[in-house]
C-alpha positions as CSV (number, residue, x, y, z in Angstrom):
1,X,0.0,0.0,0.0
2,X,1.5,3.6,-1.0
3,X,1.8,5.9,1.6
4,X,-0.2,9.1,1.6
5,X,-1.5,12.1,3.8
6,X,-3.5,14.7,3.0
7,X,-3.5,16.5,6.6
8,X,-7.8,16.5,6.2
9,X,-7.0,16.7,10.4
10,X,-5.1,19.6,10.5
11,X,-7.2,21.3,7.7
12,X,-10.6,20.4,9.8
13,X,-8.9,21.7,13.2
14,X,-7.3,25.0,11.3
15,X,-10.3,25.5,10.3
16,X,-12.6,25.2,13.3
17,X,-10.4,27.8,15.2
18,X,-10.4,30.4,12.0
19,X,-14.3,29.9,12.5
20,X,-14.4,31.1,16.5
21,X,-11.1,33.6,15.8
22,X,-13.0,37.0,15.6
23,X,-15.1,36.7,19.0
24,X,-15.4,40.0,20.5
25,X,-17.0,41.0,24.0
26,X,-18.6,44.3,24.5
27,X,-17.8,45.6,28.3
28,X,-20.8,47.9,28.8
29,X,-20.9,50.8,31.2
30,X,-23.6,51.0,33.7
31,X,-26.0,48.6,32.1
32,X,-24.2,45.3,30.5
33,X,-26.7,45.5,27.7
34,X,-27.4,49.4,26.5
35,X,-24.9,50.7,28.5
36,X,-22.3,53.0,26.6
37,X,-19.4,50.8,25.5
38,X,-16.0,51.1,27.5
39,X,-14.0,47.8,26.8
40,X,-13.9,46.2,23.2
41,X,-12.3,42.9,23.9
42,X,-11.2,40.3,21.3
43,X,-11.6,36.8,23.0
44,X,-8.3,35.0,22.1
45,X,-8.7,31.3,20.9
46,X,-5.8,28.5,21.3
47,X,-5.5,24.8,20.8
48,X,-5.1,23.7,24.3
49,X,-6.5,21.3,26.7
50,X,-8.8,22.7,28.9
51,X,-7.2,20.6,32.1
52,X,-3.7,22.2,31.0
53,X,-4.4,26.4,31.3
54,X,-7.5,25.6,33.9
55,X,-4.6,23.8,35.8
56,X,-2.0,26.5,35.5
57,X,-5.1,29.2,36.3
58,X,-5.8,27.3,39.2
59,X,-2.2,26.3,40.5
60,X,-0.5,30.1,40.3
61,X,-2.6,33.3,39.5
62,X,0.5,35.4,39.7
63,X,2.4,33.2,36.7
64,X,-0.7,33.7,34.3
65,X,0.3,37.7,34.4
66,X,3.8,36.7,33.4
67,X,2.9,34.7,30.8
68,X,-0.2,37.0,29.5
69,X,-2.9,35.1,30.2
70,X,-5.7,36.6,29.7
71,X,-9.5,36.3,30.2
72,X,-12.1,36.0,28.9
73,X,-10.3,33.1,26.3
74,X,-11.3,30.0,24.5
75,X,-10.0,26.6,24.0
76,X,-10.5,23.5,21.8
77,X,-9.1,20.0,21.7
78,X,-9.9,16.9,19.8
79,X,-11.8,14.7,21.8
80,X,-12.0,11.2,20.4
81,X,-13.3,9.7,16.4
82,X,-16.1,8.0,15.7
83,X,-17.2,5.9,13.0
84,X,-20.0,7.0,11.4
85,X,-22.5,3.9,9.9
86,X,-25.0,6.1,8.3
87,X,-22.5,7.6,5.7
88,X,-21.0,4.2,4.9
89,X,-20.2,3.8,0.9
90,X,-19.4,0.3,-0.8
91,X,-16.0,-0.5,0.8
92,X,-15.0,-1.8,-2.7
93,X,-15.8,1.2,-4.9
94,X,-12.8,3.3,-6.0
95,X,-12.8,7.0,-6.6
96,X,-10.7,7.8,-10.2
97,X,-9.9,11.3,-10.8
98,X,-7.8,13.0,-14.0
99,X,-5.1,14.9,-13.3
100,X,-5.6,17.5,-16.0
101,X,-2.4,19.1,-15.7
102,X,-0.4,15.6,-15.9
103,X,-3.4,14.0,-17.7
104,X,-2.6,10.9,-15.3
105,X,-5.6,9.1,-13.7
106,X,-5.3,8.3,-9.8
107,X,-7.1,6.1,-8.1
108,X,-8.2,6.4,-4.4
109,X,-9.7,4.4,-2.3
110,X,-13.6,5.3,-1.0
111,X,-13.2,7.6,2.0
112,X,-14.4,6.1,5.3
113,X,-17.0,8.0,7.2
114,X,-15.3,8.9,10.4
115,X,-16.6,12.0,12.9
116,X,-13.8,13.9,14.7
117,X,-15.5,15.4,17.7
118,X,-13.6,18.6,19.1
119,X,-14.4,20.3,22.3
120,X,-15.1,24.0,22.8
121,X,-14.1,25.6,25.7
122,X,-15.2,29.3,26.9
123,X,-13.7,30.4,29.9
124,X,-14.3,33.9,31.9
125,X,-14.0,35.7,35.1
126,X,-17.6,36.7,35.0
127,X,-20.8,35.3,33.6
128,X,-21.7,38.4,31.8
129,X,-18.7,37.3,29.3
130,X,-19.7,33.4,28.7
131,X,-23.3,35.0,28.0
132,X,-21.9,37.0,25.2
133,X,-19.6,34.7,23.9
134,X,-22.7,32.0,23.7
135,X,-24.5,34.5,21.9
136,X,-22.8,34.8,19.1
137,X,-21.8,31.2,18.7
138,X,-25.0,29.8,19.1
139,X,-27.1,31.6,16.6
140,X,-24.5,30.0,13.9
141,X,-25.5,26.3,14.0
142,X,-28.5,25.7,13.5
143,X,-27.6,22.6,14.2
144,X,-24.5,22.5,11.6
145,X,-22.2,24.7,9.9
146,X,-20.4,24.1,6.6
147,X,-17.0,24.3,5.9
148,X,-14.7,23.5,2.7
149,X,-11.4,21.6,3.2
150,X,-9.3,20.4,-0.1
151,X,-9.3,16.9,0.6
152,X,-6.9,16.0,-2.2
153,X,-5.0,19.3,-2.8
154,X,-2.9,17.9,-5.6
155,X,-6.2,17.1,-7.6
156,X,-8.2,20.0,-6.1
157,X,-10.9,18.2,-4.7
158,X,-13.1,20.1,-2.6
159,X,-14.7,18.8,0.8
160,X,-17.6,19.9,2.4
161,X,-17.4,19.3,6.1
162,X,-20.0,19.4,8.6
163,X,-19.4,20.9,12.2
164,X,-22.5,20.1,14.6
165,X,-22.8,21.4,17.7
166,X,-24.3,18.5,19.3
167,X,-24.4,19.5,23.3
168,X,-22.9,22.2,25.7
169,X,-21.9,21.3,29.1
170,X,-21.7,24.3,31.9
171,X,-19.5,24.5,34.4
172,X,-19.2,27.2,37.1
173,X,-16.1,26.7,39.4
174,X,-15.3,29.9,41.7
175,X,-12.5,30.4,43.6
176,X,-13.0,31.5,47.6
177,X,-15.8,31.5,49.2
178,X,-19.2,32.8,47.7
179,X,-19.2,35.8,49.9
């Protein structure tokens, strides 16, 4: 079997974070909602585990200021793959596709239907923030969104890709008491 990669991953997970990069909170003065703005802020986005900067929050407040940590922020990792049945083509078909430049014909084998499920994680000192930041995320699935990867870049062939958002967790963790 000839070796081969196409880095659909890497194009999938590039593209997911362009998608979230241009998050902005509105800091309102007096009233959060009509109040006359006093803080643009644009929500930086990373690749990161959520247990690695929540850990490093957590451990030494006074590091995150060296470092420029900043909040609010978001994270995303790749959670797991799963196998997806209810796209499954005939294992035994083969994809053929001219090269027009070369005028070569290449064979591929029939993609198999996996799902990479990535985790989105929004993290603030206040809930006003995670409000705002749901806001504008939420309104954009309805339940997918659409994006175009070049699954075979050498032939130009073009991939639609799903992203669904299929469930949001909360979590509210304080630090000290409530008072």
């Amino acid at each position: 079997m000839a070796s081969f990669y196409y880095g659909l991953t890497k194009q999938v997970i590039g593209q997911f974070g362009a998608f979230f990069s241009d998050l902005h909170i509105i800091r309102r003065l007096c009233d959060s909602v009509r109040g006359r703005i006093g803080q643009d802020i644009k929500v930086p986005i990373s690749y990161a585990p959520k247990e690695k900067w929540w850990q490093a929050f957590n451990s030494d407040p006074a590091r995150l200021k060296q470092v420029a940590v900043t909040l609010p922020r978001m994270s995303f990792e790749i959670l797991g793959y799963s196998y997806d049945n209810t796209r499954k083509t005939t294992r035994s078909a083969d994809i053929k596709c001219l090269d027009t430049e070369t005028n070569t014909v290449h064979t591929m084998s029939t993609p198999a239907p996996w799902n990479l499920e990535i985790g989105l994680y929004l993290v603030a000192n206040n809930q006003e923030d995670i409000f705002q930041m749901l806001e504008q995320i939420l309104p954009l699935f309805n339940p997918d969104r659409t994006i175009k990867i070049k699954a075979v870049p050498a032939l130009n062939i073009v991939e639609n890709v799903p992203i669904s958002l299929t469930s949001i967790a909360v979590e509210d963790s304080y630090d000290g008491d409530y008072t």
